[in-house]
Backbone and ligand atoms as CSV (ligand in chain L), in Angstrom:
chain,resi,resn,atom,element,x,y,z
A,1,UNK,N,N,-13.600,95.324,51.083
A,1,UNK,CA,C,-12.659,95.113,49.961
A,1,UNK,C,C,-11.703,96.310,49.860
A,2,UNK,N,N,-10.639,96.205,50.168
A,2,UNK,CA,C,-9.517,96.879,49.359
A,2,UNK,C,C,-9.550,98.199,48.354
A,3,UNK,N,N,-9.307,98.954,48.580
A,3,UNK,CA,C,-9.582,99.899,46.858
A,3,UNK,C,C,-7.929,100.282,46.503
A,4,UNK,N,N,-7.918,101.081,45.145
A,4,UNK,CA,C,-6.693,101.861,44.870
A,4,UNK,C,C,-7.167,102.102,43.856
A,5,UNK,N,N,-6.416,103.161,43.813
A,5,UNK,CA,C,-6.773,104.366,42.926
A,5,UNK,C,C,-5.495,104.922,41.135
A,6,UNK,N,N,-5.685,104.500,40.261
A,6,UNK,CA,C,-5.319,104.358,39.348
A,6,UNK,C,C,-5.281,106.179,38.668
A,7,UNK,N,N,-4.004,107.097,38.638
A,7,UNK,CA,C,-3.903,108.172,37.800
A,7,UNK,C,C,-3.374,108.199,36.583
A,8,UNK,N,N,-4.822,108.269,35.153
A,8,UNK,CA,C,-4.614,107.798,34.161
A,8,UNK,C,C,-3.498,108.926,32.894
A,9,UNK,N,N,-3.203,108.305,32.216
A,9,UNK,CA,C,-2.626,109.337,31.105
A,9,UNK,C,C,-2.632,110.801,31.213
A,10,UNK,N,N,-4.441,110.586,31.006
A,10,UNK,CA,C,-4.814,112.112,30.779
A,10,UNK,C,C,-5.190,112.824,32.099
A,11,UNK,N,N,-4.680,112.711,33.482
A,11,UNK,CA,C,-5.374,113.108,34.627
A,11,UNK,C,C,-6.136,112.881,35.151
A,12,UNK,N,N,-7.083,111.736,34.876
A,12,UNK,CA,C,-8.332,111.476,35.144
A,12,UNK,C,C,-7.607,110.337,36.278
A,13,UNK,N,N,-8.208,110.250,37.525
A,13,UNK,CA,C,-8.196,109.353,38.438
A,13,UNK,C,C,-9.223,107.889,38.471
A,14,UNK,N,N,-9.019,107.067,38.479
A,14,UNK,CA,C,-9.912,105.664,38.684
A,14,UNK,C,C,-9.794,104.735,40.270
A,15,UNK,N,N,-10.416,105.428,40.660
A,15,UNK,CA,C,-10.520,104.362,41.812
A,15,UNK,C,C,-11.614,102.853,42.276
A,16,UNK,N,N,-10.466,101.795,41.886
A,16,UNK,CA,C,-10.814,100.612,41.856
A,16,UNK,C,C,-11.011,99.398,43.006
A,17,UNK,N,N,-12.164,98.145,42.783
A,17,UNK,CA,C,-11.605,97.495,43.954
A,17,UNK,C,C,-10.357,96.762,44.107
A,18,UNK,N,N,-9.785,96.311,44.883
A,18,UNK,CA,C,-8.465,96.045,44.707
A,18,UNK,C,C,-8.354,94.700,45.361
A,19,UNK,N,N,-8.865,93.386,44.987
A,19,UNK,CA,C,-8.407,92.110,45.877
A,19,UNK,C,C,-7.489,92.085,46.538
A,20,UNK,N,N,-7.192,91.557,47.647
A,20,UNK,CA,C,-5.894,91.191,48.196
A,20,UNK,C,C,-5.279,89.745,47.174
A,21,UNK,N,N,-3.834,89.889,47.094
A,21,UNK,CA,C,-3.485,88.787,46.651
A,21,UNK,C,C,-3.109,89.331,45.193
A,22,UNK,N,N,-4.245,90.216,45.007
A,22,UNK,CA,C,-3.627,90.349,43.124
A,22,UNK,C,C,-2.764,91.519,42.762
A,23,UNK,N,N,-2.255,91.421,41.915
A,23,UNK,CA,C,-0.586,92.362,41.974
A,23,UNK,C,C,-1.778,93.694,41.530
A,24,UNK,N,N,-0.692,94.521,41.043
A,24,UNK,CA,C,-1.447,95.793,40.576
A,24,UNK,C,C,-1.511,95.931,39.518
A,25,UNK,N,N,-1.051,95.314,38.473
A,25,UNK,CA,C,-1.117,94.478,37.129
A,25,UNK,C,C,-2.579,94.244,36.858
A,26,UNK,N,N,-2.896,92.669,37.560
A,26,UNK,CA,C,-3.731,92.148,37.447
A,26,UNK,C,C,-4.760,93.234,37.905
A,27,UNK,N,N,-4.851,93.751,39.209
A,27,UNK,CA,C,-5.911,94.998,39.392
A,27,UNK,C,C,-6.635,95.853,38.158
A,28,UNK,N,N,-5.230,96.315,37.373
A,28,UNK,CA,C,-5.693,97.507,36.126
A,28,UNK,C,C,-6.146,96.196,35.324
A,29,UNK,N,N,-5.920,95.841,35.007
A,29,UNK,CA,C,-6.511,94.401,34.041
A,29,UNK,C,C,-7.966,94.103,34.076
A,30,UNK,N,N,-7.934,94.039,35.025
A,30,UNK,CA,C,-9.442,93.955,36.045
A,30,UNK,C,C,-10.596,94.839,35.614
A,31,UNK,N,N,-9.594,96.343,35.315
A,31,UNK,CA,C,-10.375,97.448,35.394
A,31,UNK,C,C,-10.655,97.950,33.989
A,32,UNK,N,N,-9.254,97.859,33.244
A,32,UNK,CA,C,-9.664,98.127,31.526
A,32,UNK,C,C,-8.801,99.168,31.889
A,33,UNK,N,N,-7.531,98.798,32.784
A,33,UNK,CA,C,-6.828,100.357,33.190
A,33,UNK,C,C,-5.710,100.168,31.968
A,34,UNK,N,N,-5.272,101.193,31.578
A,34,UNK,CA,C,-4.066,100.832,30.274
A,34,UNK,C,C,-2.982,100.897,30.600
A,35,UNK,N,N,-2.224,99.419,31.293
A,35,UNK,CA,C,-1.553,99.167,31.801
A,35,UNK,C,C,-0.952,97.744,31.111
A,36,UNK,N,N,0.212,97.532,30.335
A,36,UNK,CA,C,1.047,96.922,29.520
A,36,UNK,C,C,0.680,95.090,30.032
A,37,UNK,N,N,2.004,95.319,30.358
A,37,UNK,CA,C,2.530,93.711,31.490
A,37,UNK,C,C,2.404,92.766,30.234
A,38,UNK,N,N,3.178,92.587,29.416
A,38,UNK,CA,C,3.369,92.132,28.191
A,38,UNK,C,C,3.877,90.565,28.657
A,39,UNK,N,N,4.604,90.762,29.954
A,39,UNK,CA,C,5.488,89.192,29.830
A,39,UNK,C,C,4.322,88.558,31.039
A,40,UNK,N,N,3.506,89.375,31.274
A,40,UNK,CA,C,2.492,88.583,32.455
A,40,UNK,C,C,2.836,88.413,34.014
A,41,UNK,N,N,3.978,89.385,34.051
A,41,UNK,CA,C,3.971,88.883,35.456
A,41,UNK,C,C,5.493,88.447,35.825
A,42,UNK,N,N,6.066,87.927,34.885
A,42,UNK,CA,C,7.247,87.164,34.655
A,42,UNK,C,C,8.704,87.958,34.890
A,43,UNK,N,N,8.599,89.414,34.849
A,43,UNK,CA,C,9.911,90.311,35.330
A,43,UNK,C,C,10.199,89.851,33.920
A,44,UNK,N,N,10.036,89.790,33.157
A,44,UNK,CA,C,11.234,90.185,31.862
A,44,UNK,C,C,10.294,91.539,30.837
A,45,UNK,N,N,9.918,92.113,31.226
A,45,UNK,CA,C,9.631,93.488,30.455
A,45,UNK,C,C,9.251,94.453,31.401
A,46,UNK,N,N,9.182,95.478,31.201
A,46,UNK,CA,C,8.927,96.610,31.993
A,46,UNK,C,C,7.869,97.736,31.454
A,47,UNK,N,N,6.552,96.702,30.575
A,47,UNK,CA,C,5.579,97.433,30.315
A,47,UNK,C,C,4.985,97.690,31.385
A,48,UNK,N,N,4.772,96.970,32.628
A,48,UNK,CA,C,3.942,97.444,33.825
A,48,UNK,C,C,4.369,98.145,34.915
A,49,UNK,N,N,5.432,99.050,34.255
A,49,UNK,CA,C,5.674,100.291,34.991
A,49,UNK,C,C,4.692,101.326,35.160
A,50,UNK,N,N,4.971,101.618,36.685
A,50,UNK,CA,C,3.995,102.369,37.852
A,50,UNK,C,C,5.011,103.347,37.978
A,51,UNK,N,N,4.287,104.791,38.586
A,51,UNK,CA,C,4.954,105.239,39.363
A,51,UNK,C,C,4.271,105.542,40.517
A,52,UNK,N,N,4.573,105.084,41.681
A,52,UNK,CA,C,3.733,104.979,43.087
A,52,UNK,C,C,4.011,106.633,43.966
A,53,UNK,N,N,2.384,106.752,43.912
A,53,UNK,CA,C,2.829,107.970,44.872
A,53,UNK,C,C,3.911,107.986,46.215
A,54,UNK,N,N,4.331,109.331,46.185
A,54,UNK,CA,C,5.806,109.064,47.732
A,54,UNK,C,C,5.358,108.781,48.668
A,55,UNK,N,N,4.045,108.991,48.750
A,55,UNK,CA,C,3.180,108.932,50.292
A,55,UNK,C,C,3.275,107.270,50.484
A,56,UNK,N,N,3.061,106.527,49.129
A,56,UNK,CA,C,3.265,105.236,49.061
A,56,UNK,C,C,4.704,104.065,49.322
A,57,UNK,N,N,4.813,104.643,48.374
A,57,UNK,CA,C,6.043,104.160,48.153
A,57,UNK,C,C,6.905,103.358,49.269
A,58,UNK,N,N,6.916,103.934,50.395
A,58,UNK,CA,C,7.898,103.192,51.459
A,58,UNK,C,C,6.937,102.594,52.080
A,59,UNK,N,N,5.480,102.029,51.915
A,59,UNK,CA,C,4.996,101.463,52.327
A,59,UNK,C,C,5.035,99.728,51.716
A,60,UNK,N,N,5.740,99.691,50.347
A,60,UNK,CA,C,6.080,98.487,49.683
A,60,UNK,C,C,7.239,97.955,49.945
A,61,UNK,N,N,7.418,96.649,49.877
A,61,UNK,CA,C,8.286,95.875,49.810
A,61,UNK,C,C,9.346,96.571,49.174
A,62,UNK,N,N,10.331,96.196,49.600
A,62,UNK,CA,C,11.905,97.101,48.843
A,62,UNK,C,C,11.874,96.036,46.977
A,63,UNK,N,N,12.222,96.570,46.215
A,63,UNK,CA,C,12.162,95.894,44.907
A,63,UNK,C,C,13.433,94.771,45.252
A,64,UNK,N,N,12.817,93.465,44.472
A,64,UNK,CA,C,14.401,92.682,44.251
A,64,UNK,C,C,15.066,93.028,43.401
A,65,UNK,N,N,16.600,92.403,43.010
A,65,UNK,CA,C,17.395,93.222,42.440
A,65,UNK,C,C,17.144,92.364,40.690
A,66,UNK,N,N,16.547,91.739,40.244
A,66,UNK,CA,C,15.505,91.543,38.856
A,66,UNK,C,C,14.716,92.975,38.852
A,67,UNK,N,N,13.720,92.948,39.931
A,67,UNK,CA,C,12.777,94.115,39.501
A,67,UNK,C,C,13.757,95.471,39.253
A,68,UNK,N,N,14.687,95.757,40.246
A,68,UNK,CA,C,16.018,96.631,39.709
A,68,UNK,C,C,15.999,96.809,38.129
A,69,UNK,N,N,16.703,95.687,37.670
A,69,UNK,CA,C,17.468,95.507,36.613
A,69,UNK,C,C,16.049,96.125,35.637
A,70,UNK,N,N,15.230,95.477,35.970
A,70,UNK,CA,C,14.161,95.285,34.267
A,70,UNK,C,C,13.570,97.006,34.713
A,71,UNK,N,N,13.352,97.567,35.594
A,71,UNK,CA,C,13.466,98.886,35.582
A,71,UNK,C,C,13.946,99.994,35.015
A,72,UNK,N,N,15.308,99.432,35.313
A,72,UNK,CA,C,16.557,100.306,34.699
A,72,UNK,C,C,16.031,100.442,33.026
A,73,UNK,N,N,15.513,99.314,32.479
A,73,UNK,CA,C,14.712,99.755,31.274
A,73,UNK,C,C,13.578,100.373,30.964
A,74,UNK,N,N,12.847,100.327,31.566
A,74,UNK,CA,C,11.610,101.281,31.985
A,74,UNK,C,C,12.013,102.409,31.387
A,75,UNK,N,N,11.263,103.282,30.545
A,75,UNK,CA,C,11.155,104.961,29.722
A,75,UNK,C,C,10.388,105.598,30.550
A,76,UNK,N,N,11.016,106.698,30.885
A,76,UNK,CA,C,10.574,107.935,32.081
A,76,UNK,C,C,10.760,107.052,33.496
A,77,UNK,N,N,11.552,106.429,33.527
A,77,UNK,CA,C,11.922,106.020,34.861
A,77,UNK,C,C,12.114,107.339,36.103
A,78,UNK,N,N,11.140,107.148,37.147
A,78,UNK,CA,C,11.155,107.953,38.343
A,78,UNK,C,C,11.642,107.581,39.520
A,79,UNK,N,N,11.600,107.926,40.909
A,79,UNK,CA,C,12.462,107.986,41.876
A,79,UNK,C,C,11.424,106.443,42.358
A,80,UNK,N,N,9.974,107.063,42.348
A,80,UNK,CA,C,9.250,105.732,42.727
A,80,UNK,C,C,8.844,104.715,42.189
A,81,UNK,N,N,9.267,104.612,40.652
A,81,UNK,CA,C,8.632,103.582,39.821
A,81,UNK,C,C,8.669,102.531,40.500
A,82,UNK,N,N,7.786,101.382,39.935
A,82,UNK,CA,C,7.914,100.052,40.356
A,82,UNK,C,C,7.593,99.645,39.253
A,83,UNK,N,N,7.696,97.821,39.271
A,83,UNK,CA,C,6.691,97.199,38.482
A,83,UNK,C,C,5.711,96.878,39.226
A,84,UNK,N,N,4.550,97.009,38.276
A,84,UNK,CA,C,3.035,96.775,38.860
A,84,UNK,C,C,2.899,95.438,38.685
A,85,UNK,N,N,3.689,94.442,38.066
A,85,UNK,CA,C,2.927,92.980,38.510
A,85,UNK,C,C,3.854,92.513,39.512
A,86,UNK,N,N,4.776,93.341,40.737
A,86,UNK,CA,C,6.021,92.759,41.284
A,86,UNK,C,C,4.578,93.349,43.125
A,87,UNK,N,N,3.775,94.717,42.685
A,87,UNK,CA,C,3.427,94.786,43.642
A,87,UNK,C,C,2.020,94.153,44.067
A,88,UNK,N,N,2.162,93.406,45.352
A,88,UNK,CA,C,0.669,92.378,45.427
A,88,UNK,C,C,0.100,93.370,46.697
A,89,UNK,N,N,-1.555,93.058,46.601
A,89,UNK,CA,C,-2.123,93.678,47.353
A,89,UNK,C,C,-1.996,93.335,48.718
A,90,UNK,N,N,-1.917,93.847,49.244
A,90,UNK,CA,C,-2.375,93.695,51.376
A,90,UNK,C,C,-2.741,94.559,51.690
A,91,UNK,N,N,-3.194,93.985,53.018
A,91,UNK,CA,C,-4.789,94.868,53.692
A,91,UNK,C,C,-3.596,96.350,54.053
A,92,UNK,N,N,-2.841,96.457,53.862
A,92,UNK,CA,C,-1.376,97.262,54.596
A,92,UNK,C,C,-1.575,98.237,53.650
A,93,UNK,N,N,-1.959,98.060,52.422
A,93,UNK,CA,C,-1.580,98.586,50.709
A,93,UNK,C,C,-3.286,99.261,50.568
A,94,UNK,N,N,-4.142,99.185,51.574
A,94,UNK,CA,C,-5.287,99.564,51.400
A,94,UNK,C,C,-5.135,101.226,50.705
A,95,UNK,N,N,-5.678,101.643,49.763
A,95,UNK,CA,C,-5.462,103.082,49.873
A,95,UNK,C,C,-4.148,103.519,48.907
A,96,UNK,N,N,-4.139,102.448,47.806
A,96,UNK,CA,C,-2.709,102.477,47.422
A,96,UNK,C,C,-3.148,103.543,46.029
A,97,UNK,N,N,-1.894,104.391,45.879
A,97,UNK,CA,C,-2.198,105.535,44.956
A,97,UNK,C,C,-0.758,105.344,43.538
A,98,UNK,N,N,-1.342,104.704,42.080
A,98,UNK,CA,C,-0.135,104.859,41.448
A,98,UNK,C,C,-0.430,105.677,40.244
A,99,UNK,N,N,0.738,105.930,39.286
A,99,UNK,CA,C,0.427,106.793,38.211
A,99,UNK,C,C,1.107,106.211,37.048
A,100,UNK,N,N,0.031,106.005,35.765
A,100,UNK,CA,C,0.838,106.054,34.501
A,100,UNK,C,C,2.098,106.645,34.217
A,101,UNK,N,N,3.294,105.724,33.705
A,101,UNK,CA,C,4.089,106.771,33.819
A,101,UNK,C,C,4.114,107.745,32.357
A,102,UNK,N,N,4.731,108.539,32.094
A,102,UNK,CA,C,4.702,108.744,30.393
A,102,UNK,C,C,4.667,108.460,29.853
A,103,UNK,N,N,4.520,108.534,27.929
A,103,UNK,CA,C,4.861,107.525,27.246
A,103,UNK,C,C,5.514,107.987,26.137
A,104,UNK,N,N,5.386,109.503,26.070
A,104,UNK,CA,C,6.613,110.031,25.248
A,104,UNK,C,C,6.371,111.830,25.432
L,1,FES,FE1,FE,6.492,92.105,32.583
L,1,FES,FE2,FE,5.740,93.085,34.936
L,1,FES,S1,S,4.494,92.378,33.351
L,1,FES,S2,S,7.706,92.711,34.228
């Protein structure tokens, strides 16, 4: 099985199993990780903003230009944010490292 590793608020790391198939949304969901995703999945909010380690990062799919846009709203927006219900697991993503982003 899959793992990834969740860096919480307070520094504390969680490393979880990680299905293939389920976004990284659904993963923290899974886990009791405190991770938003208010519209479910749907790209119209940007509570399930990630910020993916750099080591990561170019290992994902390039964002579409929705995930763009609903970003651009995202608070503490970083170089790597994503949305976490836009990224789905693969065996490729094994080892995947993201971080809470701020929250004020
Ligand atoms: Fe709303 Fe990801 S859960 S955009």
């Amino acid at each position: 099985m899959p793992k990834m590793s969740f860096f919480e608020r307070d520094g504390s790391v969680r490393e979880v199993e990680a299905p293939l198939g389920l976004s990284v949304l659904e993963i923290a969901h899974r886990h009791g990780v405190d991770l938003e995703g208010a519209c479910e999945g749907s790209l119209a909010c940007a509570t399930c903003h990630v910020v993916v380690d750099p080591a990561w990062a170019e290992k994902l799919q390039p964002p579409t230009e929705d995930e763009e846009d609903m970003l651009d709203l995202a608070f503490a927006l970083e170089k790597t944010s994503r949305l976490g219900c836009q990224i789905v697991m693969t065996e490729a993503l094994d080892g995947l490292v993201v971080r809470l982003p701020r929250t004020g």
